[in-house]
KEKE-3310 file (N, C-alpha, C; in steps of 0.2 Angstrom, whole numbers, plus 5000, padded with zeros to 4 digits):
npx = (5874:5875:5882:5893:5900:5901:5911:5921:5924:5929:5940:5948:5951:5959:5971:5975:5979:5988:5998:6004:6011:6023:6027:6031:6024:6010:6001:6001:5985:5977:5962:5955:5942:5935:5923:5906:5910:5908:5911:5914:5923:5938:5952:5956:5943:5937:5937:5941:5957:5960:5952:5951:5962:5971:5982:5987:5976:5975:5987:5985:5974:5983:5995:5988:5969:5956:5942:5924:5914:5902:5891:5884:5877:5870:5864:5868:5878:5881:5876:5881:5894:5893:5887:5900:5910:5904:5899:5885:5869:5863:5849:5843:5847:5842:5844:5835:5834:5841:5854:5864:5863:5874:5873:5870:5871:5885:5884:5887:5887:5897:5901:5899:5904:5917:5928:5938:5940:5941:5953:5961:5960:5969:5982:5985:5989:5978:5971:5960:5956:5949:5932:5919:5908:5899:5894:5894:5897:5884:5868:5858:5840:5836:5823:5829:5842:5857:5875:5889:5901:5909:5915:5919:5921:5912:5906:5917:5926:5938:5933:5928:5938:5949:5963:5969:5962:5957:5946:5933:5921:5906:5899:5913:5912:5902:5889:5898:5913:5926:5938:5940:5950:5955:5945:5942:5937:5949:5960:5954:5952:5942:5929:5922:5935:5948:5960:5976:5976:5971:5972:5986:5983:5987:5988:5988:5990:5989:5982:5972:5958:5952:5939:5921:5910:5895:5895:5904:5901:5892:5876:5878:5871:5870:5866:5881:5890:5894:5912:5925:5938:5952:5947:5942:5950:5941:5948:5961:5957:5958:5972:5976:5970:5977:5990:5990:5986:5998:6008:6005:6006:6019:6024:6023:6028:6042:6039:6026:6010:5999:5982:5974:5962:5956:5948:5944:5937:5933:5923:5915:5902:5904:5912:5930:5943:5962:5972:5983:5978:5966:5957:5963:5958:5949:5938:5930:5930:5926:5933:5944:5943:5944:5954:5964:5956:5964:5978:5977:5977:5988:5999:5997:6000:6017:6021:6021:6027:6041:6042:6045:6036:6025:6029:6021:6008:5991:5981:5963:5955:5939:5924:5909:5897:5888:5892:5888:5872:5861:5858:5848:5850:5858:5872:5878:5895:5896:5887:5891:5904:5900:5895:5904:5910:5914:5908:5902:5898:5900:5892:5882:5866:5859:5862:5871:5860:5849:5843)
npy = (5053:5060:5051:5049:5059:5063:5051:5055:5067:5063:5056:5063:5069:5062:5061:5074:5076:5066:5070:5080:5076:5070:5075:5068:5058:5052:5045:5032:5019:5013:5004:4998:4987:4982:4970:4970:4978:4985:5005:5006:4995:4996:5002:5017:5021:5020:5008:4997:4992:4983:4973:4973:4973:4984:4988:4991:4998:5008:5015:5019:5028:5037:5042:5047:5054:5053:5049:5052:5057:5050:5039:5023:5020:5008:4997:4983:4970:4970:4981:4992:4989:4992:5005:5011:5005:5011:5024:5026:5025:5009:5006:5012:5003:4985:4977:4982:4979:4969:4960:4953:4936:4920:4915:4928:4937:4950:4964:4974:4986:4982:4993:5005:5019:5017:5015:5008:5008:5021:5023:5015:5023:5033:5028:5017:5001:4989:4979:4969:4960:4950:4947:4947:4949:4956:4948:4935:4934:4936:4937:4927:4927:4918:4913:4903:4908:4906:4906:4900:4889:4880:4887:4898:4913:4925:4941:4949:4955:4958:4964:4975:4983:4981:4975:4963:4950:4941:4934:4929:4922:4928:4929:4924:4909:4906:4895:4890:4888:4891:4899:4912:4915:4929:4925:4912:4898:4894:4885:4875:4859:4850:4854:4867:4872:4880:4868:4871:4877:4870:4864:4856:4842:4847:4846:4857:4858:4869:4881:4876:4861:4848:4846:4853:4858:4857:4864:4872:4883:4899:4899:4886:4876:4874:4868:4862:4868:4859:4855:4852:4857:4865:4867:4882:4884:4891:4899:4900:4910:4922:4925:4919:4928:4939:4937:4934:4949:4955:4947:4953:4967:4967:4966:4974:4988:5001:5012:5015:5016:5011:5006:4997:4987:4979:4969:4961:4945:4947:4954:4947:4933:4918:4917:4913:4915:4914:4899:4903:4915:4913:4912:4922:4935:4946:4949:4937:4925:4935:4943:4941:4937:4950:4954:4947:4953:4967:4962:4958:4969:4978:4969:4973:4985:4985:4978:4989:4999:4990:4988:5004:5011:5017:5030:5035:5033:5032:5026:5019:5014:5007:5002:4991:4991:4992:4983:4968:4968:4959:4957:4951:4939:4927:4919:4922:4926:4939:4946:4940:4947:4960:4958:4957:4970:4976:4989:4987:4996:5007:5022:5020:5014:5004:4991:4980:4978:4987:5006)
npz = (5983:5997:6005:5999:5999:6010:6014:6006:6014:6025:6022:6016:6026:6033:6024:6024:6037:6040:6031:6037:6047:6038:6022:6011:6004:6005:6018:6027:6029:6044:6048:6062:6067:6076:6084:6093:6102:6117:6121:6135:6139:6139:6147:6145:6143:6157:6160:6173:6177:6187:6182:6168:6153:6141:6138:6123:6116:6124:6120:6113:6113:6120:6113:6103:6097:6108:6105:6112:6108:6100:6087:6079:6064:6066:6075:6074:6065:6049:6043:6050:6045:6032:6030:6037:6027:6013:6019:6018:6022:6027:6027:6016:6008:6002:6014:6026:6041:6054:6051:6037:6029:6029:6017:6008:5996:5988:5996:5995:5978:5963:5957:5966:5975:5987:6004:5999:5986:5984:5991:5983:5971:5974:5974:5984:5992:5996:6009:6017:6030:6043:6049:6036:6032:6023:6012:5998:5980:5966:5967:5957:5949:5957:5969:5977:5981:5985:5994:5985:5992:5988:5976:5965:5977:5969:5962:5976:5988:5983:5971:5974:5976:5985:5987:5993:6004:6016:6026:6039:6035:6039:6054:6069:6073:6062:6053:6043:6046:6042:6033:6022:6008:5996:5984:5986:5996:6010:6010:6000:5997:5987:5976:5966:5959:5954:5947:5949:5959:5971:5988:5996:6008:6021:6038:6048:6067:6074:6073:6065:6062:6060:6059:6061:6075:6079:6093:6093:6085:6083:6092:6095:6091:6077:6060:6052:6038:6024:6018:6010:6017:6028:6044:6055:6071:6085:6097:6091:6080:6081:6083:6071:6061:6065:6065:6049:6043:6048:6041:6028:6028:6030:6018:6009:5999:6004:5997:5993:5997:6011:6015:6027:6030:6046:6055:6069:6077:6089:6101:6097:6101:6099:6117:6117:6120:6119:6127:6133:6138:6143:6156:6163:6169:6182:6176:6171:6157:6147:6150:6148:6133:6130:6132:6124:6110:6111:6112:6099:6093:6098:6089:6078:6081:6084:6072:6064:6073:6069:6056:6055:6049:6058:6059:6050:6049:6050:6062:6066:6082:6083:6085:6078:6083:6101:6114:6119:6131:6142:6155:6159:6157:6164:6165:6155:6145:6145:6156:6166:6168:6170:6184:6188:6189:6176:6167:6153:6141:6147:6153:6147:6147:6136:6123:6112:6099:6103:6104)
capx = (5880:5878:5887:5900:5903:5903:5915:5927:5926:5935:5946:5954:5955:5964:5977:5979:5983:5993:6006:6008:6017:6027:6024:6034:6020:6002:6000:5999:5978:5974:5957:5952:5935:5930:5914:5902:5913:5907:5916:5916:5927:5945:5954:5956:5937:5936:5936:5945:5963:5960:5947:5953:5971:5969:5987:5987:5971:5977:5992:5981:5971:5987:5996:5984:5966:5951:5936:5921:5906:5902:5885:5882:5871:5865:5867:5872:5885:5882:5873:5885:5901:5889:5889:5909:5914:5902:5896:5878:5865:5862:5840:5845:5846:5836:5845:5831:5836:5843:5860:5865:5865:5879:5873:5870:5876:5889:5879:5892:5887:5903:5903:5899:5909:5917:5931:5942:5940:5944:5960:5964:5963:5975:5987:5987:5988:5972:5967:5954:5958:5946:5928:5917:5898:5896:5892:5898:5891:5879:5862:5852:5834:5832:5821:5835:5850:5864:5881:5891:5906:5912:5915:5923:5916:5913:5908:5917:5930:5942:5928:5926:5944:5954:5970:5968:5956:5956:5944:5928:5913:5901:5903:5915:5907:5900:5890:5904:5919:5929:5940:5938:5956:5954:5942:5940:5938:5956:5962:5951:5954:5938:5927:5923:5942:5954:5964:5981:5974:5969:5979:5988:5979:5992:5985:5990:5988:5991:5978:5966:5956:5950:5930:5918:5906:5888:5897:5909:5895:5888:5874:5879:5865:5869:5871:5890:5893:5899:5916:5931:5944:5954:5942:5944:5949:5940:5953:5967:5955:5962:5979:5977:5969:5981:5994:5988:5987:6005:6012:6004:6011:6028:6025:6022:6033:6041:6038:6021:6006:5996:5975:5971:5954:5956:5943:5947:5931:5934:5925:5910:5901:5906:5919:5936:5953:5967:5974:5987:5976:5961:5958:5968:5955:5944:5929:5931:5932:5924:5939:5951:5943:5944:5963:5966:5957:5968:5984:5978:5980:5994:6002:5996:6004:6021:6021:6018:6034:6044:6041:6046:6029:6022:6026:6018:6001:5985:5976:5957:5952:5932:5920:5905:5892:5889:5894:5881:5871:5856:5857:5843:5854:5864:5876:5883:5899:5896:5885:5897:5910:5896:5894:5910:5911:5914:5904:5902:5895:5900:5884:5875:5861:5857:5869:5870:5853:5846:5843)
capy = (5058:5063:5046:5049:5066:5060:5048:5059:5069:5058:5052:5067:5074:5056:5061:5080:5075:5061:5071:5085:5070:5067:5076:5066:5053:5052:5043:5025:5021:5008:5003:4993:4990:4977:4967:4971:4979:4992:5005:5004:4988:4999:5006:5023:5024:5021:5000:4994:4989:4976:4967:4969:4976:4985:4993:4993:5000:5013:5017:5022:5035:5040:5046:5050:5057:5047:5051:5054:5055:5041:5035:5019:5018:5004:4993:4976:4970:4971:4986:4995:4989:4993:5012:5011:5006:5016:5032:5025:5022:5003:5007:5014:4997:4980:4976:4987:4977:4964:4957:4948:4930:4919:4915:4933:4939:4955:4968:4983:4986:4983:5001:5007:5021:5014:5017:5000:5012:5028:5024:5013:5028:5037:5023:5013:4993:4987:4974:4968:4957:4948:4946:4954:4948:4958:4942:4935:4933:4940:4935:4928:4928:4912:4913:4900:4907:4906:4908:4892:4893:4876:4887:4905:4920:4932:4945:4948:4960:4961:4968:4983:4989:4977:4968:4954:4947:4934:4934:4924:4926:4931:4929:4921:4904:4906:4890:4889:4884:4890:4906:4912:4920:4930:4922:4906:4893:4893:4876:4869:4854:4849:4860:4869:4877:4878:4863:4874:4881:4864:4863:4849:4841:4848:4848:4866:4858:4875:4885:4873:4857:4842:4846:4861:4854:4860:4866:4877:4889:4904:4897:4879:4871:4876:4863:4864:4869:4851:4859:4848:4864:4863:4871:4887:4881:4895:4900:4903:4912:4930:4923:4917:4934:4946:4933:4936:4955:4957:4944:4957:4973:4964:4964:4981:4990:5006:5019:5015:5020:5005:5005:4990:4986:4974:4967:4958:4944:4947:4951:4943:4926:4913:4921:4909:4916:4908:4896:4905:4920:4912:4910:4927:4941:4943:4950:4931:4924:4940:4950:4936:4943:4959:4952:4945:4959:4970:4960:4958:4979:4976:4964:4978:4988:4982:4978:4995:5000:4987:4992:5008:5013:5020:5038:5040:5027:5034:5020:5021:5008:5010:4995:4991:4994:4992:4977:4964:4969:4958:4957:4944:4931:4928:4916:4925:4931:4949:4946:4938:4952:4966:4956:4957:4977:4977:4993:4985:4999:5012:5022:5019:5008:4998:4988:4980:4977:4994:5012)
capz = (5984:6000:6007:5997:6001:6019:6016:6004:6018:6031:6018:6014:6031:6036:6022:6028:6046:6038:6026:6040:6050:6032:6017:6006:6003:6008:6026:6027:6037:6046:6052:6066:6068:6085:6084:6098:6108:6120:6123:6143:6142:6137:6153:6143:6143:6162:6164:6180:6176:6189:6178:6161:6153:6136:6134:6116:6116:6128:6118:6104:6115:6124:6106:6098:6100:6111:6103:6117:6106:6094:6085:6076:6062:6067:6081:6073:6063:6044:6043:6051:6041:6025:6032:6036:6019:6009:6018:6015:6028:6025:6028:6008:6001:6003:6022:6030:6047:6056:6048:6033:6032:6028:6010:6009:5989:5989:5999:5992:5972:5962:5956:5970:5978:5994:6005:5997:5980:5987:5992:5976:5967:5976:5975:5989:5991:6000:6012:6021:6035:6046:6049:6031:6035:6017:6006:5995:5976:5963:5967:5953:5950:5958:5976:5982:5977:5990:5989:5985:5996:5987:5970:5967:5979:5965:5967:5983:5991:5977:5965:5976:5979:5989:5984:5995:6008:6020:6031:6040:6032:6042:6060:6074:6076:6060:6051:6037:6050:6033:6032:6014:6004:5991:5980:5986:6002:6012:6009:5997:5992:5982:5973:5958:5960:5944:5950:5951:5966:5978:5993:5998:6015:6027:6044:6054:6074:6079:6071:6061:6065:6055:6060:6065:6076:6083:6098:6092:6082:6086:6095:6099:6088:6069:6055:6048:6030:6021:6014:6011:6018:6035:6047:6061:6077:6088:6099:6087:6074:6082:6082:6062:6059:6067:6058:6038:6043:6048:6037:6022:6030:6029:6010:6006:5996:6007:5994:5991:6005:6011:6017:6030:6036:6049:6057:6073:6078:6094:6108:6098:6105:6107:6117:6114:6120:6118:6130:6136:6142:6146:6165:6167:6170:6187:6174:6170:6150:6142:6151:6145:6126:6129:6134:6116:6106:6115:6108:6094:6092:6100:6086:6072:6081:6084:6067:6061:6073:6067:6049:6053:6047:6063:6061:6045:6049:6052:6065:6070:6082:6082:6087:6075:6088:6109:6119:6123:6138:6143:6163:6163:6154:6170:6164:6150:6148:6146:6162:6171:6168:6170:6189:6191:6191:6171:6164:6147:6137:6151:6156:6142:6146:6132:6121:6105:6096:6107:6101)
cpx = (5881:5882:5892:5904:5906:5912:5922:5929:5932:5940:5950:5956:5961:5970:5979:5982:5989:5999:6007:6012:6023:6023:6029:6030:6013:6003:5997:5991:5976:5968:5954:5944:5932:5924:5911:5906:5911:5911:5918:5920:5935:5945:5953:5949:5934:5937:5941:5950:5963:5957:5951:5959:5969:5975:5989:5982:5973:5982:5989:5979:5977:5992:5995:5979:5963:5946:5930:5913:5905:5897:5889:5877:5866:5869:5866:5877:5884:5880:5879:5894:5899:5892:5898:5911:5909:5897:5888:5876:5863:5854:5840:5843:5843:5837:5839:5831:5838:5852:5860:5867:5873:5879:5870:5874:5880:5885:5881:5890:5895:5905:5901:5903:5912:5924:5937:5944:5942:5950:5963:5965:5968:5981:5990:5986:5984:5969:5961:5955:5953:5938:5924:5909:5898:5892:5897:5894:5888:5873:5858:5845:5829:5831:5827:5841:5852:5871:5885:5898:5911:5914:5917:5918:5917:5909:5909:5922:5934:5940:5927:5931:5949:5960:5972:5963:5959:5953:5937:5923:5909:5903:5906:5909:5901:5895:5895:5910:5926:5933:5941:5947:5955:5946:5939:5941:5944:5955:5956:5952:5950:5931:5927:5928:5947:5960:5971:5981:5970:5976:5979:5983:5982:5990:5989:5988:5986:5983:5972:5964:5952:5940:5929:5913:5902:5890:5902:5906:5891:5883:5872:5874:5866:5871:5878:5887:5895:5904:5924:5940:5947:5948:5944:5943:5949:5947:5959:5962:5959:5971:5981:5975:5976:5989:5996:5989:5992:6009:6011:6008:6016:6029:6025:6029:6035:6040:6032:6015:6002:5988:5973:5965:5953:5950:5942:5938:5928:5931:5917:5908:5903:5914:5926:5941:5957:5968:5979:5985:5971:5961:5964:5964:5949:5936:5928:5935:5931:5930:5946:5949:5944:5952:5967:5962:5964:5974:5986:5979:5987:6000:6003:6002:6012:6023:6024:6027:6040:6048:6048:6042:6024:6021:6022:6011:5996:5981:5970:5955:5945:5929:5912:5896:5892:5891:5887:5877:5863:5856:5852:5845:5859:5871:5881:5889:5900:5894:5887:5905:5906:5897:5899:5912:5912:5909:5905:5901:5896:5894:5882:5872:5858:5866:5869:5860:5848:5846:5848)
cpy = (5060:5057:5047:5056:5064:5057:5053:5065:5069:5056:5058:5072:5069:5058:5068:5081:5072:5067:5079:5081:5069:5068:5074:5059:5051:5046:5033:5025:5013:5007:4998:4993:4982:4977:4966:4972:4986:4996:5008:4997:4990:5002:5014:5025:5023:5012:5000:4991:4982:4970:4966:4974:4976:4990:4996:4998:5008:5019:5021:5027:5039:5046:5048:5054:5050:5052:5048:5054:5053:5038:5031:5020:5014:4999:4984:4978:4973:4977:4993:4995:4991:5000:5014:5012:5011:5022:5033:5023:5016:5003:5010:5009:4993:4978:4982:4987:4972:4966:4951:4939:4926:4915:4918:4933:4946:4958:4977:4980:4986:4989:5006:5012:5019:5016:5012:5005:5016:5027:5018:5018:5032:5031:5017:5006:4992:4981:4972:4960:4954:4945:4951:4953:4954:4955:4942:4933:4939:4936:4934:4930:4922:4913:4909:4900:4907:4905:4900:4892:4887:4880:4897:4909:4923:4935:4946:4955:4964:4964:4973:4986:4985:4973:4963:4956:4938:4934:4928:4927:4930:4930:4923:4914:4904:4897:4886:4886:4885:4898:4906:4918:4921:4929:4915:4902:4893:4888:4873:4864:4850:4855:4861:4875:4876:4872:4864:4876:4874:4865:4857:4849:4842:4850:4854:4864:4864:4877:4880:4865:4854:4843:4850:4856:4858:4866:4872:4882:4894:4902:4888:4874:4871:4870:4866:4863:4863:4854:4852:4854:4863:4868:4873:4883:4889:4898:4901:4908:4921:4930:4924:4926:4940:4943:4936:4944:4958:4954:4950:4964:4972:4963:4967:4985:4997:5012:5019:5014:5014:5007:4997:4990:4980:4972:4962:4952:4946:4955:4947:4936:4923:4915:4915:4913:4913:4905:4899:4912:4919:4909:4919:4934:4939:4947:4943:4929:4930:4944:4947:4941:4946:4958:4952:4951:4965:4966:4958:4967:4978:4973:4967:4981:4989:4981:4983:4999:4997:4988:4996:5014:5016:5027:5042:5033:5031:5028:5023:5013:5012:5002:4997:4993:4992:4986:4974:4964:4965:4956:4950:4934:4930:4922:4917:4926:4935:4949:4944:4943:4958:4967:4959:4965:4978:4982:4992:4991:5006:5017:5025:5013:5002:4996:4986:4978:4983:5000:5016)
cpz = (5991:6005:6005:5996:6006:6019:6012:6010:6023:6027:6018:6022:6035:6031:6025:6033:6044:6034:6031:6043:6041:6024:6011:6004:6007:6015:6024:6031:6038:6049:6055:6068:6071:6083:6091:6103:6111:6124:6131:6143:6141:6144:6151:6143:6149:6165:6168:6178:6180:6186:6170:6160:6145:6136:6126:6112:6119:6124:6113:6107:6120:6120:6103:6103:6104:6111:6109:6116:6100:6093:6080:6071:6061:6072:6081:6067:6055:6042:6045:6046:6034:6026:6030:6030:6013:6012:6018:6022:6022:6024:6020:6005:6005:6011:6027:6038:6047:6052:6040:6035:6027:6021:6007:6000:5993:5991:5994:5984:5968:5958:5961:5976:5986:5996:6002:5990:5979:5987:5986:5972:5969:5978:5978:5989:5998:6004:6016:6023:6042:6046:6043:6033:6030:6012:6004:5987:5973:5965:5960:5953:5953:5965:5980:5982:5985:5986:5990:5986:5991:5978:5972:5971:5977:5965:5974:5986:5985:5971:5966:5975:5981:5984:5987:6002:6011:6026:6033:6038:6033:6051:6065:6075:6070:6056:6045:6041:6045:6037:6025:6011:5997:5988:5981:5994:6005:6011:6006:5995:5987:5982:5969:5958:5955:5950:5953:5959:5973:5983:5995:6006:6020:6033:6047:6061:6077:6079:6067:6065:6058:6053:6063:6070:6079:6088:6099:6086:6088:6094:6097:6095:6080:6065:6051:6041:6030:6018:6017:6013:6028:6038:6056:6067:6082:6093:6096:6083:6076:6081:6075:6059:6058:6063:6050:6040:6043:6045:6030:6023:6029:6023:6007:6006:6000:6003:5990:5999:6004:6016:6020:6031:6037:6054:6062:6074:6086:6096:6105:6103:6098:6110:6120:6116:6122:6125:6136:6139:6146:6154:6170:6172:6177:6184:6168:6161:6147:6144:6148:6136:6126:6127:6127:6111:6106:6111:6101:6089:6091:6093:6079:6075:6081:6077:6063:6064:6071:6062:6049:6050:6048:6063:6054:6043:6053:6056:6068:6072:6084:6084:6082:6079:6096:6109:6120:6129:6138:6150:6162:6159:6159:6170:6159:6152:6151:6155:6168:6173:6170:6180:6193:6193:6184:6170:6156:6142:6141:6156:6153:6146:6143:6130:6114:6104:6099:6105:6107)
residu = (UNK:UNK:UNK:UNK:UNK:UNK:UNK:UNK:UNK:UNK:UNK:UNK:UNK:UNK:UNK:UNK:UNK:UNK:UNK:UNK:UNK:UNK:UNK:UNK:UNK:UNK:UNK:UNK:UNK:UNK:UNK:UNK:UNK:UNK:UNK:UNK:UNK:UNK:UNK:UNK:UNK:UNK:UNK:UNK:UNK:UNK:UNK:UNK:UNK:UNK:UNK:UNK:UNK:UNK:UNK:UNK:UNK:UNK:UNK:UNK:UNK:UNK:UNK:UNK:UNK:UNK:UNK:UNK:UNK:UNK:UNK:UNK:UNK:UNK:UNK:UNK:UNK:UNK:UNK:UNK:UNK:UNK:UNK:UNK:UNK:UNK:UNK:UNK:UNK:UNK:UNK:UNK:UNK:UNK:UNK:UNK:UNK:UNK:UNK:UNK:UNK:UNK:UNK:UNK:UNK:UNK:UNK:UNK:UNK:UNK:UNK:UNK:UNK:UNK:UNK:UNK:UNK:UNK:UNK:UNK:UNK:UNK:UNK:UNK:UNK:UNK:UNK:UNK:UNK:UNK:UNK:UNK:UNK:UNK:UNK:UNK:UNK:UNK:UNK:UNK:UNK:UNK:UNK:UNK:UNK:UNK:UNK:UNK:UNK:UNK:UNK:UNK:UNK:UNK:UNK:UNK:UNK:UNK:UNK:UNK:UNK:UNK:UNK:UNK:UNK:UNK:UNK:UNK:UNK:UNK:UNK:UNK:UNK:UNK:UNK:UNK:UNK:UNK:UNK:UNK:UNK:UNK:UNK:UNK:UNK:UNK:UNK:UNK:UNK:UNK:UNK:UNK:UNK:UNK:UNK:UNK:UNK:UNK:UNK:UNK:UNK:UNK:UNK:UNK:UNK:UNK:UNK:UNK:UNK:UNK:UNK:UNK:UNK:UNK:UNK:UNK:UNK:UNK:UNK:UNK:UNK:UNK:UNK:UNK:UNK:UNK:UNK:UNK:UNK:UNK:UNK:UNK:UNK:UNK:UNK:UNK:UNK:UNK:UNK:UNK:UNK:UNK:UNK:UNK:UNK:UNK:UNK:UNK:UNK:UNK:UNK:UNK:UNK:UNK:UNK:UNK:UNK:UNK:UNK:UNK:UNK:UNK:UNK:UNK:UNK:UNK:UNK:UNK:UNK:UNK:UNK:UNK:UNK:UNK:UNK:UNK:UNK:UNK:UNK:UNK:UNK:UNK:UNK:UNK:UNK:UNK:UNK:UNK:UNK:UNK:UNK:UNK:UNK:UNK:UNK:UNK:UNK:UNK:UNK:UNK:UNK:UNK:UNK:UNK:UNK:UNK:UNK:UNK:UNK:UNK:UNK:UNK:UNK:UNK:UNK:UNK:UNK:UNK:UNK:UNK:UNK:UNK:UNK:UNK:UNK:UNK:UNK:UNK:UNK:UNK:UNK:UNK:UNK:UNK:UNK:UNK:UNK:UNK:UNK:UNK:UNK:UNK:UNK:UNK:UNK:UNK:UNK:UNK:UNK:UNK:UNK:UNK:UNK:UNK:UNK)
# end
């Protein structure tokens, strides 16, 4: 109970601020929530304009507020998103550390009270956009169970709360190379999928590619998932995200309030930004990320003005926990950006995975 105090907490003070802007229907809320991003690498929270450029990011603390003190309850990914959507310290249930892996069952119980829930009740259409690193799945009672990407993933988002989902499973660079919608693999085309639902093989140059390869994972060694589905080409994955996000807000009804939980992958590893930014920042590729998180806000936001939407949307951008700081890995990114005069994490000392 007392998670879900917590969270009806926030929830209803997100509508009270919300319907003083417009008390003719509860407040649209958007949430952004940046993977290992610390929050020394925003100009609003002191980064060097000359290194990196986070106007959309700025815009948000320049409008609104810019929250100043800020715990994690835990300093990686899944554990934290656990918390977010349900109000529960994740050390509760069987995750006691580390991170979920990526044949992981549902982490979130399907009666489980959560924030996807919350705002279903109170009427609003729900999405969840980007990286879920939840699972996917019931777990039987078999020691080798895993989730079988080539066949429905149920339970999965749309079991808590959400009305749709398209995101990458677990993380950036993940061994799947797959984005999952809804319920099943994007573009599958074999599988145990009701046949109405196979996609023809239409290659996407832009955004998609024929083959994942060793090189293009987390840590450059991972065997690939066998899935016969187009598969993420790194560099566009923020692009296709911030894409499906805005293409759904463009499909909501205006007399009905809408709940996003977007989930950008960016600024995890392998840090990827597109082509047309990368090479721009003097706190190298990691400042080029930061560039494209940043636009990808930017692309919400926009959106949200577009609409018309803006003056009655609630947005919180937040980051899942610190920026990667390991000074003694001297070819990194982060530590190439840190070199550069980047104060990644600001002047905190540790980073992700550190108290």
């Amino acid at each position: 109970m007392e998670g879900r105090a917590r969270l009806w907490a926030w929830a209803a003070g997100l509508v009270a601020a919300g319907c003083a802007l417009a008390a003719e229907r509860p407040p649209n809320v958007v949430v952004i929530l940046a993977d290992d991003f610390g929050y020394g690498s925003c100009c609003c929270y002191g980064a060097d304009p000359a290194l990196v450029r986070t106007p959309a990011i700025d815009r948000l603390a320049r409008e609104g507020r810019r929250f100043t003190d800020a715990n994690t309850t835990s300093s990686v990914c899944s554990p934290t998103r656990y918390s977010l959507m349900t109000g529960r310290y994740c050390w509760r249930t069987s995750l006691t550390h580390e991170v979920l892996g990526t044949f992981s069952p549902l982490h979130i119980e399907t009666n489980r009270f959560n924030m996807a829930s919350l705002f279903k009740k109170r009427g609003y259409a729900i999405a969840a956009v980007g990286k879920w690193h939840l699972g996917y799945g019931a777990a039987d009672d078999s020691p080798k169970w895993r989730t079988d990407y080539t066949a429905e993933l149920s339970p999965g988002p749309l079991d808590i709360g959400f009305d749709y989902h398209f995101g990458v499973p677990s993380n950036h660079g993940d061994l799947t190379g797959v984005f999952v919608e809804n319920r099943y693999v994007y573009g599958l085309r074999s599988g145990k999928i009701p046949e109405a639902m196979k996609a023809d093989p239409v290659p996407d140059l832009d955004n998609f590619q024929t083959t994942y390869r060793p090189e293009d994972t987390e840590n450059g060694r991972a065997a690939i998932l066998d899935l016969d589905a187009p598969r993420r080409k790194n560099e566009r994955v923020m692009a296709t995200l911030t894409d499906r996000a805005v293409r759904w807000l463009e499909r909501q009804p205006k007399d009905r309030p809408f709940f996003l939980y977007f989930t950008p992958v960016a600024v995890h590893n392998p840090v990827t930004p597109d082509k047309d930014i990368a090479g721009q920042s003097k706190a190298g590729l990691y400042g080029d990320w930061i560039r494209e998180l940043d636009r990808s806000v930017g692309g919400i936001l926009d959106a949200l003005d577009r609409l018309g939407a803006a003056e009655n949307t609630l947005v919180l951008f937040t980051s899942d926990n610190g920026g990667v700081f390991k000074p003694e890995r001297e070819d990194t990114p982060p530590t190439l950006a840190y070199k550069a005069g980047l104060k990644v994490n600001g002047a905190l000392r540790g980073g992700k995975h550190t108290v």
